[in-house]
NUTI-304608 format. One record per residue (C-alpha): residue number from 1; residue in one letter; x, y, z. Coordinates in nm, 2 decimals. Last residue first. Layout:
NUTI-304608
 num residuo      X      Y      Z
 NUM       A      X      Y      Z
...
END
This chain:
NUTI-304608
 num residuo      X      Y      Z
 380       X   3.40   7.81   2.81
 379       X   3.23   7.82   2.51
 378       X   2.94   7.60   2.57
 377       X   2.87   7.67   2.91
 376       X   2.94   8.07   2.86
 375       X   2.76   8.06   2.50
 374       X   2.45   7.93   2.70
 373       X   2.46   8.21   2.99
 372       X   2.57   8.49   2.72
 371       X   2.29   8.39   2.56
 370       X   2.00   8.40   2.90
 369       X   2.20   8.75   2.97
 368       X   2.10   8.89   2.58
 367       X   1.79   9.09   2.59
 366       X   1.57   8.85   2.73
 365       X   1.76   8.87   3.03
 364       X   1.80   9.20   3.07
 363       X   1.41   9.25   3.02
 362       X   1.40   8.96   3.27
 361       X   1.63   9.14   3.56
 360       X   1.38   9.47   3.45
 359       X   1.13   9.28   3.56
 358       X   0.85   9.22   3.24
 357       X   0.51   9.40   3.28
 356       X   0.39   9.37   3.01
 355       X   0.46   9.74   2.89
 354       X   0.81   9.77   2.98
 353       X   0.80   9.44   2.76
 352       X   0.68   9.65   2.47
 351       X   0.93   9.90   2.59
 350       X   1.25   9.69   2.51
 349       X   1.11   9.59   2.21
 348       X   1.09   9.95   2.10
 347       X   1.40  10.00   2.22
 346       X   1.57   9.74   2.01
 345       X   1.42   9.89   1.69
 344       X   1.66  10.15   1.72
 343       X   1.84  10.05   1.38
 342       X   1.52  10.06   1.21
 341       X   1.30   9.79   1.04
 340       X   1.12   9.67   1.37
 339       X   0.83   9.89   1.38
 338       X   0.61   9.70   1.19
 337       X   0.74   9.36   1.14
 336       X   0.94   9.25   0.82
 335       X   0.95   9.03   0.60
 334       X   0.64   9.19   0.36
 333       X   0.37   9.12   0.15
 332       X   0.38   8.76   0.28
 331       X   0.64   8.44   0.23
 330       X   0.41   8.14   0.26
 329       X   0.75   7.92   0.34
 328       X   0.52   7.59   0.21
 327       X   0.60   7.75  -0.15
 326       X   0.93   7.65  -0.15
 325       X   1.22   7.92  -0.15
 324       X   1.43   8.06  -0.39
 323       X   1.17   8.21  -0.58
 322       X   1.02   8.43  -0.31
 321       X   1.40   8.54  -0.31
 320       X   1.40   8.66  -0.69
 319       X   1.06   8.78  -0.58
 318       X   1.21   9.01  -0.34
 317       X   1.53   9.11  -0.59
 316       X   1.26   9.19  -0.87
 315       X   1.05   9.39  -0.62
 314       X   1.34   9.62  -0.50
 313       X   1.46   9.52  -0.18
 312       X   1.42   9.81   0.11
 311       X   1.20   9.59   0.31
 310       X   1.49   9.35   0.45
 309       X   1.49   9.54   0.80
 308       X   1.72   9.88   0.86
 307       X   1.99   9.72   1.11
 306       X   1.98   9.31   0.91
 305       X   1.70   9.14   1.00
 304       X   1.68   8.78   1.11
 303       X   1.57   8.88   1.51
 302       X   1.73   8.64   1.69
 301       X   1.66   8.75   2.07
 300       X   1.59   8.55   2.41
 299       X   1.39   8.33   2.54
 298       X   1.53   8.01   2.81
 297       X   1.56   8.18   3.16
 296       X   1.23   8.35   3.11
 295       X   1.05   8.01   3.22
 294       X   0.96   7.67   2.97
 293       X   0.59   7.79   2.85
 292       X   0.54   8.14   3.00
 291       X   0.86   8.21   2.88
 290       X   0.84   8.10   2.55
 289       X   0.47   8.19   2.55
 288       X   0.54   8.55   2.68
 287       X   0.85   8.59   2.39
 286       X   0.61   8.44   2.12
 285       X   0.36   8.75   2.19
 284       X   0.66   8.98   2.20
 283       X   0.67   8.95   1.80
 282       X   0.27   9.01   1.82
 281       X   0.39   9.35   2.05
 280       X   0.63   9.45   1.76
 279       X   0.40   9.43   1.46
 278       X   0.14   9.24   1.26
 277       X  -0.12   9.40   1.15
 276       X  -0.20   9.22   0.94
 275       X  -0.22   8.80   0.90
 274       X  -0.06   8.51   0.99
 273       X   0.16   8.62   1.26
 272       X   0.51   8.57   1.34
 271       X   0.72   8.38   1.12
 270       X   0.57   8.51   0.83
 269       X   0.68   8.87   0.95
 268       X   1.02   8.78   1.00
 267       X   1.08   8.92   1.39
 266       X   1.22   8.64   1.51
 265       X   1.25   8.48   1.93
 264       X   1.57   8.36   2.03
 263       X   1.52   8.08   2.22
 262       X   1.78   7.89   2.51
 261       X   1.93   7.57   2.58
 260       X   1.97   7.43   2.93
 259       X   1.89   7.08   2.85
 258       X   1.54   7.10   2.96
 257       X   1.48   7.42   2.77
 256       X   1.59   7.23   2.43
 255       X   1.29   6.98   2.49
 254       X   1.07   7.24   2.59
 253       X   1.08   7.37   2.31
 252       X   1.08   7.11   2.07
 251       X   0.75   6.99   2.25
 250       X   0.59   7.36   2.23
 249       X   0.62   7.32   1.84
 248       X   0.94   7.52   1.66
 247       X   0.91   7.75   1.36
 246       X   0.99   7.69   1.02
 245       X   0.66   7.41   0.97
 244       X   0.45   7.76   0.98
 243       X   0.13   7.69   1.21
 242       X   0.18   8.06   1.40
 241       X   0.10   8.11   1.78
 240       X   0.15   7.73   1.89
 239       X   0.43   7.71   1.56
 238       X   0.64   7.91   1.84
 237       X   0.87   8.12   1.69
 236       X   1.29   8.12   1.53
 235       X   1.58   8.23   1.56
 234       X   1.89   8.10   1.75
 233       X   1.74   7.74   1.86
 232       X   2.01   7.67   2.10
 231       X   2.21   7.38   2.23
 230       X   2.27   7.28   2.60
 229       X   2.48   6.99   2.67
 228       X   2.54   6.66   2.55
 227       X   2.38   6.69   2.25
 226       X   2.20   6.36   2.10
 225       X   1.83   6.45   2.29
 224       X   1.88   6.85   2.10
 223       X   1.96   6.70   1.82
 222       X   1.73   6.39   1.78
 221       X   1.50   6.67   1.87
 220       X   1.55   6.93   1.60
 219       X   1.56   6.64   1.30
 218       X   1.21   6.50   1.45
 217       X   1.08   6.91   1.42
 216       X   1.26   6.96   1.09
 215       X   1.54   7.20   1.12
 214       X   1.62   7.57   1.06
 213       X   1.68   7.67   1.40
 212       X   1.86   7.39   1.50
 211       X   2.17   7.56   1.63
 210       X   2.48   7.37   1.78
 209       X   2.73   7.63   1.95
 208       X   3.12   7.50   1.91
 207       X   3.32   7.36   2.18
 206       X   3.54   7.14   2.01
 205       X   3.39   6.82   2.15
 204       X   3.06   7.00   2.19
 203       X   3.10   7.02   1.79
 202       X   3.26   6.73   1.75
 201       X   2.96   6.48   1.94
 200       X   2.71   6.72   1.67
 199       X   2.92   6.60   1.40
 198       X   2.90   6.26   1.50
 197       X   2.54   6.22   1.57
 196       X   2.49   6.36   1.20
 195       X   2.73   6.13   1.08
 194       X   2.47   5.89   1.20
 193       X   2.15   6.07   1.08
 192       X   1.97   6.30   1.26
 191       X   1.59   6.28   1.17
 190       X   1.43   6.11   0.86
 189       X   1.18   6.43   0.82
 188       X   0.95   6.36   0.54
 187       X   0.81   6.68   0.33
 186       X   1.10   6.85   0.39
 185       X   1.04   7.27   0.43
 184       X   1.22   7.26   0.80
 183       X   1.56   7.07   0.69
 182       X   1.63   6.71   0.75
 181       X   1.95   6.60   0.90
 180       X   2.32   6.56   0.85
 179       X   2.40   6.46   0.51
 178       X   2.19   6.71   0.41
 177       X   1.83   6.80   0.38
 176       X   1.63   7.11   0.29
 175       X   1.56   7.39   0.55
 174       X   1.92   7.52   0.62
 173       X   2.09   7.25   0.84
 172       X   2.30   7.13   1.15
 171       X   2.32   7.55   1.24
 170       X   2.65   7.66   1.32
 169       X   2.82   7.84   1.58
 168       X   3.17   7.93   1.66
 167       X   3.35   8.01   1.36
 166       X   3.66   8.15   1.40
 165       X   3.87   7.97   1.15
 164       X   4.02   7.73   1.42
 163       X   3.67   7.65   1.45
 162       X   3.66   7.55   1.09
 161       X   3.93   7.34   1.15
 160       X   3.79   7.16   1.43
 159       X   3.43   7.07   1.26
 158       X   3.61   6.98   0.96
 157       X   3.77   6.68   1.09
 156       X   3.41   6.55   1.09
 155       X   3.47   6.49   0.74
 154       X   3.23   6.74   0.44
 153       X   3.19   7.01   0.76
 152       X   3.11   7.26   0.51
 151       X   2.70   7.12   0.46
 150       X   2.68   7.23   0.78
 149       X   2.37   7.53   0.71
 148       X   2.33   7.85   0.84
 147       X   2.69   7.97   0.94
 146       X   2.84   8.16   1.23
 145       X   3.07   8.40   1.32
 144       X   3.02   8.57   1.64
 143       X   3.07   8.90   1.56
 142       X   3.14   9.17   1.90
 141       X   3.00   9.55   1.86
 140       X   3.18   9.79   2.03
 139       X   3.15  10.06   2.29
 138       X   3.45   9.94   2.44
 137       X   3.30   9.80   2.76
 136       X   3.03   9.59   2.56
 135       X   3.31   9.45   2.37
 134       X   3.48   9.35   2.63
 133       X   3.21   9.16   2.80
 132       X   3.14   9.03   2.43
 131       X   3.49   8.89   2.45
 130       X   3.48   8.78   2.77
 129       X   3.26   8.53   2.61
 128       X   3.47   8.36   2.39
 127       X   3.58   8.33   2.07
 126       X   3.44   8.70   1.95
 125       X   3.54   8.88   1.64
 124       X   3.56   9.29   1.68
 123       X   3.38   9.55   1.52
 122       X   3.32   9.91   1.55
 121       X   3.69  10.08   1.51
 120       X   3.82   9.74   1.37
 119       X   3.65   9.84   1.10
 118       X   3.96   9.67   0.84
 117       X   3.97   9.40   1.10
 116       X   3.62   9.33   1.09
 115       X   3.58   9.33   0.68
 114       X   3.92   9.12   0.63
 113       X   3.75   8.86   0.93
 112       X   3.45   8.88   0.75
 111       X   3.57   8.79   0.42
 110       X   3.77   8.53   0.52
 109       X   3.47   8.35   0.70
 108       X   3.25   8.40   0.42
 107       X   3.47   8.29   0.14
 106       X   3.58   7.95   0.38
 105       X   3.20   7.88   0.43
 104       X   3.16   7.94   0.00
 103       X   3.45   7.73  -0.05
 102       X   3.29   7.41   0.20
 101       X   2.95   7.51   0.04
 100       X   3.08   7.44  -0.35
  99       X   2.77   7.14  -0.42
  98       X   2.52   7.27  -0.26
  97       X   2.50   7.56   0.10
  96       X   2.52   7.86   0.26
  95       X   2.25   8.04   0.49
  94       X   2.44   8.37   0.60
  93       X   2.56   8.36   1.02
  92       X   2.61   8.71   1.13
  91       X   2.55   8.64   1.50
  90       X   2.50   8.98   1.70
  89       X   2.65   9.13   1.98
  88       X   2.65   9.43   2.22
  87       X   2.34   9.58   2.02
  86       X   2.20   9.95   2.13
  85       X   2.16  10.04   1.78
  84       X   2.36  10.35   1.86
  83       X   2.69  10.22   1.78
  82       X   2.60  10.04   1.43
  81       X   2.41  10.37   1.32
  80       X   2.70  10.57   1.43
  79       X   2.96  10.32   1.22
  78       X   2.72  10.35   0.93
  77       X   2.75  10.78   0.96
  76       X   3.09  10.76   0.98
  75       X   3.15  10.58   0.71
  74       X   3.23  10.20   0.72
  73       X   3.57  10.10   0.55
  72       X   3.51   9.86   0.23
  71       X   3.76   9.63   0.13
  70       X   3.50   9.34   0.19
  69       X   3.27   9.56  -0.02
  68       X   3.44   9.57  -0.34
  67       X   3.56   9.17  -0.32
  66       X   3.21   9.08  -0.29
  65       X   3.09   9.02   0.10
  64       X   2.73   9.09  -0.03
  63       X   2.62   9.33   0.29
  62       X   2.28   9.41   0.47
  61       X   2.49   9.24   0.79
  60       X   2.30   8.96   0.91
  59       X   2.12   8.96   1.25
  58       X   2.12   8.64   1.39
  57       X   2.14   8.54   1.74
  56       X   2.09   8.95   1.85
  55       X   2.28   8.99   2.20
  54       X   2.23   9.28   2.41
  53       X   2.44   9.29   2.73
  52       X   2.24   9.52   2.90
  51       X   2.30   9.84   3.09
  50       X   2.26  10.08   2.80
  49       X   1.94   9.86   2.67
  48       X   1.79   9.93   3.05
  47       X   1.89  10.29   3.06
  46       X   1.75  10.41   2.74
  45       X   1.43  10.15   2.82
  44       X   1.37  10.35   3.18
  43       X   1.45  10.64   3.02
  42       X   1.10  10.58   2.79
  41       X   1.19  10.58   2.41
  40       X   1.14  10.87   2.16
  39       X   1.07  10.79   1.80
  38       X   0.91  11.10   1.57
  37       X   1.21  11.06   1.30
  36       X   1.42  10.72   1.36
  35       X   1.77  10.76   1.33
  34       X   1.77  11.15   1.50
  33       X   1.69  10.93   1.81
  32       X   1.47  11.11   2.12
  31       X   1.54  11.00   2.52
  30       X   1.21  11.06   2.70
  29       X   1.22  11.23   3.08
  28       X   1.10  11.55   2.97
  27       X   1.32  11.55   2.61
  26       X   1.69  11.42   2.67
  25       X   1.86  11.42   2.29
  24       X   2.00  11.08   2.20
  23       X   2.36  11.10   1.98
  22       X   2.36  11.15   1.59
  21       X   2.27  10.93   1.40
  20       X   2.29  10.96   1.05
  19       X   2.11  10.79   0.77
  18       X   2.29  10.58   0.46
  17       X   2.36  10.22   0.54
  16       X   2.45  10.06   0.23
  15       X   2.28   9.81   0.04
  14       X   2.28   9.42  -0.07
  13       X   2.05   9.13   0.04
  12       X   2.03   8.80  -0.17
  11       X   2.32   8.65   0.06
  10       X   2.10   8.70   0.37
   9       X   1.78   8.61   0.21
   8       X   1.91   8.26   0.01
   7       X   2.04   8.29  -0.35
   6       X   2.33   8.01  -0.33
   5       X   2.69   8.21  -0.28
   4       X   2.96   8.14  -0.53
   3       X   2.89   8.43  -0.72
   2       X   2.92   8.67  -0.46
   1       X   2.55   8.81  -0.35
END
């Protein structure tokens, strides 16, 4: 975490990535990863993830943006991890906010762009779609630059200069209020506010992605009745499968799916399920309701883990980040989901909806088509 960051889980979060991968090995019809000893994935989920356009709405880099690592280059062995993951995409957005939050957004923004370009090899910054098209035909893996809170847009003139700085999504507040809205963990939510209204008119104005995910449920539908257009709820559950006031209720969601937004769907344990085991096919549990709920059109992924999961911290950085939090965020043993703390852990979502039956046009869609859809009609 850089010194001018608050202590939230993506900034909180440091490490390398250290294991190999070398490329799948065809065993009687199974591909088998190096990555992840004794894991072997159906060819039907090899193939579908290779033919996808797989987009992760948040998925944080397990990096501290300090001055050492932005001039870092990946190894070989982190740029194979990055490759094989099977992700076209993936929103890097870090919760940032207080007092500094317009120096910390700019901090975060150069720092990624240093960090991109200098792995230009494996990364490249996306404005608009055809850039994650192009990045799925290079074997790359697209940014799109994002930022979990909006306490940087201090005059709506922000909004267009920050998108001049490539960031195309950002979410209209982290869980505690701002001049914009009330966060998730507010005891009273007073909604969007009036320069709310006017940030979020600036932001389809300028073409920039509006995420609620961390919002109070009367802040999250002023927002999404406000907007224009379609909006999106990058990462978060369905509070009908887990009462935790940071997911969404079935009213929020099918508020957004009305407009045209879309879901992605978290694997943070808490988020999940209340109680163990809780693992990949209870994380595919909130995929079914989305789509039995509002249609397969509006689910997708935002997983909130970084490619090896957030349960490498050491127990003083983990309750460092229990501390940083209220206590109404119920944080468990863990933050992560069985099975999905790997850089394959893709495939294994893939085959839990192999396993339920899902269409392999839905799997695609799930996957990443329904946000390429939405970043399409807001993007252009």
């Amino acid at each position: 975490m850089t010194a001018s960051f608050q202590i939230t889980r993506r900034a909180a979060l440091a490490g390398v990535v250290g294991v190999a991968v070398s490329a799948p090995m065809i065993n009687k019809g199974a591909y088998a990863f190096t990555a992840a000893p004794g894991k072997s994935y159906s060819r039907r989920a090899v193939d579908l993830v290779a033919s996808s356009l797989v987009i992760d709405m948040l998925a944080p880099l397990k990096i501290t943006l300090d001055e050492n690592y932005v001039a870092h280059r990946l190894t070989d062995a982190e740029a194979a991890e990055f490759r094989a993951s099977g992700i076209t995409g993936f929103h890097n957005a870090y919760g940032l906010g207080g007092p500094d939050a317009k120096a910390q957004a700019l901090e975060f923004l150069a720092g990624w762009q240093g960090f991109a370009g200098r792995n230009s090899h494996v990364f490249t910054l996306v404005d608009t779609v055809a850039d994650l098209d192009r990045a799925k035909a290079d074997k790359k893996c697209a940014v799109i630059m994002g930022i979990q809170n909006a306490e940087h847009f201090e005059r709506v003139a922000d909004v267009a200069l920050f998108r001049r700085l490539g960031l195309r999504c950002a979410q209209l507040t982290y869980n505690s209020q701002n001049r914009i809205g009330s966060g998730s963990t507010e005891r009273v939510d007073g909604g969007v506010s009036d320069y709310g209204a006017a940030i979020i008119a600036e932001m389809e104005k300028q073409r920039m992605l509006v995420d609620v995910s961390h919002c109070g449920d009367k802040t999250t539908l002023d927002a999404i009745d406000i907007a224009k257009g379609p909006i999106a709820i990058t990462h978060s559950n369905a509070r009908a499968l887990v009462d935790h006031p940071r997911v969404k209720t079935d009213a929020a969601i099918k508020a957004l799916a009305a407009k045209g937004g879309v879901m992605g769907i978290t694997g943070v344990r808490m988020f999940v399920r209340t109680s163990d085991p809780t693992n990949v096919g209870h994380m595919a549990d909130h995929i079914d309701h989305v789509a039995k709920l509002v249609g397969v059109d509006h689910v997708g992924i935002g997983s909130d883990a970084d490619l090896h999961g957030y349960d490498d911290m050491k127990p003083d950085e983990y309750a460092a980040l229990k501390g940083s939090y209220k206590g109404s965020y119920a944080f468990r043993d863990k933050i992560d989901i069985d099975g999905f703390d790997h850089p394959l852990k893709t495939f294994d979502l893939t085959e839990e909806l192999i396993r339920r039956g899902y269409s392999n046009e839905n799997i695609r869609a799930v996957l990443g088509g329904n946000f390429r859809r939405l970043l399409a009609q807001v993007w252009g």
